[in-house]
C-alpha positions, 0 to 999 in steps of 0.5 A: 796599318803604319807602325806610328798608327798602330803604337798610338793605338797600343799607347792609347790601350794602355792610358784606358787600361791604366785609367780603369785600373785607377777608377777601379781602384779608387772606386773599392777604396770609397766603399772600403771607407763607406764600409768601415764607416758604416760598421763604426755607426752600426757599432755604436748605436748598439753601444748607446742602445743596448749598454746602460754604462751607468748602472751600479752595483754594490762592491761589498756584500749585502745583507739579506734575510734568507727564507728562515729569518737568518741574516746572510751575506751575499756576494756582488756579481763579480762580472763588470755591470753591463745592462744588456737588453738581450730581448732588442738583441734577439728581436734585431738578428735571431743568430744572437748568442750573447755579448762579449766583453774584453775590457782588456783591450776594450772590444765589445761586442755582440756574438752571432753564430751563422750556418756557415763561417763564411757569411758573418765574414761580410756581414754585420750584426744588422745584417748589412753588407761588411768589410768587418764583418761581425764577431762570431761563434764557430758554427758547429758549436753549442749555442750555449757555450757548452763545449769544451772548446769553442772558438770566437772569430772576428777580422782584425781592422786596422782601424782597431775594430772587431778584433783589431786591438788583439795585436797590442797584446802581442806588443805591450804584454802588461796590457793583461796583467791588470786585469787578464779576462774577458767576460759572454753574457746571456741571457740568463748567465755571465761566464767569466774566462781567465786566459791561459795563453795567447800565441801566433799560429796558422790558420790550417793548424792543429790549434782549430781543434775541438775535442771531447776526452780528458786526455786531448784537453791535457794536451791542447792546455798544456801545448798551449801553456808551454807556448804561450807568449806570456806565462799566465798563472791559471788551474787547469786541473778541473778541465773547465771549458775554454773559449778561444779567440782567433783573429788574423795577425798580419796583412789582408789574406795572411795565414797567421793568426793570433790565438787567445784561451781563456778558461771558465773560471765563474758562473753567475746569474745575469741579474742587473735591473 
């Protein structure tokens, strides 16, 4: 074969290559972007089905006539009032553990708990194929959110879905200084976090850690305080549970993760008719 035949060959290996590489590309962009898109969608028909926005709740207490014909003052809930059809939930994926809200940084969403951590990392709340994955409850935790330590994950999109807004508090601290919590309803509960500390970790570290004694609670609590980036004034003197947050912090397939305690500081009957 000539030297000119066999380059026009090789020049011609090179433009098909090249022009799979492109159709390739280009090909997992537009189901990226059909992805993301249909994650928004998903995400917001639960927002307009599942959260009655305008429910109201009395902000001072009410008076009410106990069982002995004594006039009492009871407390308002003290948790934001969200109006959760927790039946449709349950009905729609049985993985339903309760709904998280944030209002901090404005994430809410439902919270799944797999058999795995892997599938909800590509699968949404609907059970669909997804980049973004859904908010989920580490798979070995109790599904009552009774231990000591359970840890929440979900993908931090770009587009500031899931738990893509974690990063503004890396950047703008006084984000938590109104209002520093974040709130599970159940079924039959609300439990109200206070957070105690948010820092930049690795994925493989000690921080992913469960435990049972007093003694590795004071320790993880107190590591965690000391390295927080922002000092938060929270007792940790009782050893209340903690729920942690985790997202990714950085670019697609980064080791660094962003870590946000909050401790159970209020539990309270989920009551909004």
């Amino acid at each position: 074969m000539k030297k000119e035949t066999l380059l026009k060959l090789q020049y011609a290996a090179g433009i098909l290559a090249l022009t799979v590489v492109v159709v390739f590309s280009g090909y997992k962009l537009v189901m990226s972007v059909i992805s993301d898109r249909r994650a928004e969608e998903e995400h917001q028909r639960l927002l307009d089905t599942v959260i009655v926005e305008d429910v109201q709740i009395p902000i001072a207490p009410v008076i009410e006539t106990d069982e002995n014909g004594e006039t009492v003052e009871v407390l308002p809930p003290q948790y934001p009032p969200l109006a959760i059809d927790m039946e449709m939930l349950k009905e729609m994926n049985g993985d339903f553990r309760g709904w998280f809200y944030f209002p901090a940084v404005e994430v809410s969403y439902p919270v799944v708990q797999g058999e795995d951590n892997n599938y909800y990392l590509k699968h949404s709340f609907e059970d669909e194929k997804s980049n973004s994955g859904s908010i989920f409850m580490d798979c070995g935790a109790s599904s009552d959110w009774s231990d000591r330590n359970t840890f929440v994950f979900g993908h931090n999109m770009r587009d500031g879905s899931m738990f893509g807004t974690f990063k503004k508090l890396v950047d703008d601290p006084s984000l938590l200084e109104a209002n520093p919590r974040f709130y599970i309803y159940t079924e039959d509960e609300v439990y109200t976090y206070e957070i105690f500390s948010y820092y930049m970790t690795k994925s493989d570290s000690n921080r992913y850690m469960v435990f049972s004694s007093d003694e590795n609670y004071d320790k993880y609590t107190s590591w965690a305080v000391e390295n927080s980036n922002q000092p938060f004034d929270v007792d940790l003197s009782g050893r209340p549970n903690i729920v942690s947050l985790s997202t990714c912090y950085g670019s697609a397939g980064t080791s660094r993760r962003v870590l946000i305690h909050g401790v159970l500081t209020l539990t309270e009957p989920y009551d909004i008719n």
